[in-house]
C-alpha positions in Angstrom: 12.7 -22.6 -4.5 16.4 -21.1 -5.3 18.6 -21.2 -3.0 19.4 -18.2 -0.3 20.8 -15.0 -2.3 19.7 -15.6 -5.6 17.4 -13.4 -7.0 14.4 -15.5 -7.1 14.9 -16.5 -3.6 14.1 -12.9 -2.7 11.3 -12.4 -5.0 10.0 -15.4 -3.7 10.3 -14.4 -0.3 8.8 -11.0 -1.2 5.9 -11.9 -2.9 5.1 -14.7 0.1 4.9 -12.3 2.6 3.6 -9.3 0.7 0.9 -11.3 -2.0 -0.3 -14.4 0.1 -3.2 -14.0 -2.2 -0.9 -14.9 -4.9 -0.1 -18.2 -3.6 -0.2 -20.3 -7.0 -1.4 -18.0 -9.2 0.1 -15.7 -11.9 -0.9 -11.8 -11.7 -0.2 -10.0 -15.1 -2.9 -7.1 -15.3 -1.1 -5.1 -13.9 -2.2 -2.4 -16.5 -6.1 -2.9 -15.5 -5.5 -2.8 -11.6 -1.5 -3.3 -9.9 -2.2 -5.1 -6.6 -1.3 -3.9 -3.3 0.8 -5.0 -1.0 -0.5 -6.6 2.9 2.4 -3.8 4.5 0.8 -1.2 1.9 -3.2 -2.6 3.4 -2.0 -2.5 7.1 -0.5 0.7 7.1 -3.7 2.3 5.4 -5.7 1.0 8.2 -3.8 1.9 10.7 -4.0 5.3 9.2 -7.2 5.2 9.0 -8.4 3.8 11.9 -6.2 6.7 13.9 -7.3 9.7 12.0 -10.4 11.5 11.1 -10.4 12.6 7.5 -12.7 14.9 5.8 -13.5 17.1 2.6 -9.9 19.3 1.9 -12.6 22.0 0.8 -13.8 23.0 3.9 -12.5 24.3 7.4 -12.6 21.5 10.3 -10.1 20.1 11.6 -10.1 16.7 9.9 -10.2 18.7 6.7 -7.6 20.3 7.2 -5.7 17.0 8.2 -7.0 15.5 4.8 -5.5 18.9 3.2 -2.3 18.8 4.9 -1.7 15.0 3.5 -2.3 15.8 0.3 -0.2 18.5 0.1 2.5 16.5 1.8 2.1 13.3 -0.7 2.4 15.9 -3.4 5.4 17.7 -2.8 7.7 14.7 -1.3 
């Protein structure tokens, strides 16, 4: 591994902590399907786990939480 500050060092680092599934392998179909992160899986279920989210179509509550995302996602 490169020393601290280099640019591999980082990328190393990165990829350690964010793709443990990686560990000796090389990823390039990134085309077909880009993999996600382990901060990208944890904050989905956490999301997930503390909302309720339901068709953007209709009038409840948790549609209108699923509406409200969307639209938020959309126009950032």
């Amino acid at each position: 591994m490169a020393e601290a500050g280099y640019y591999n060092y980082a990328v190393d680092e990165i990829r350690s902590r964010e793709f443990p599934s990686l560990k000796d392998l090389t990823y390039v179909d990134h085309a077909g399907a880009t993999l996600y992160s382990t901060s990208q899986l944890t904050s989905f279920q956490q999301d997930l786990c503390g909302n309720v989210y339901g068709n953007p179509h209709s009038g409840s509550a948790a549609s209108k939480l699923t509406a409200d995302t969307v639209d938020h996602v959309r126009f950032r």
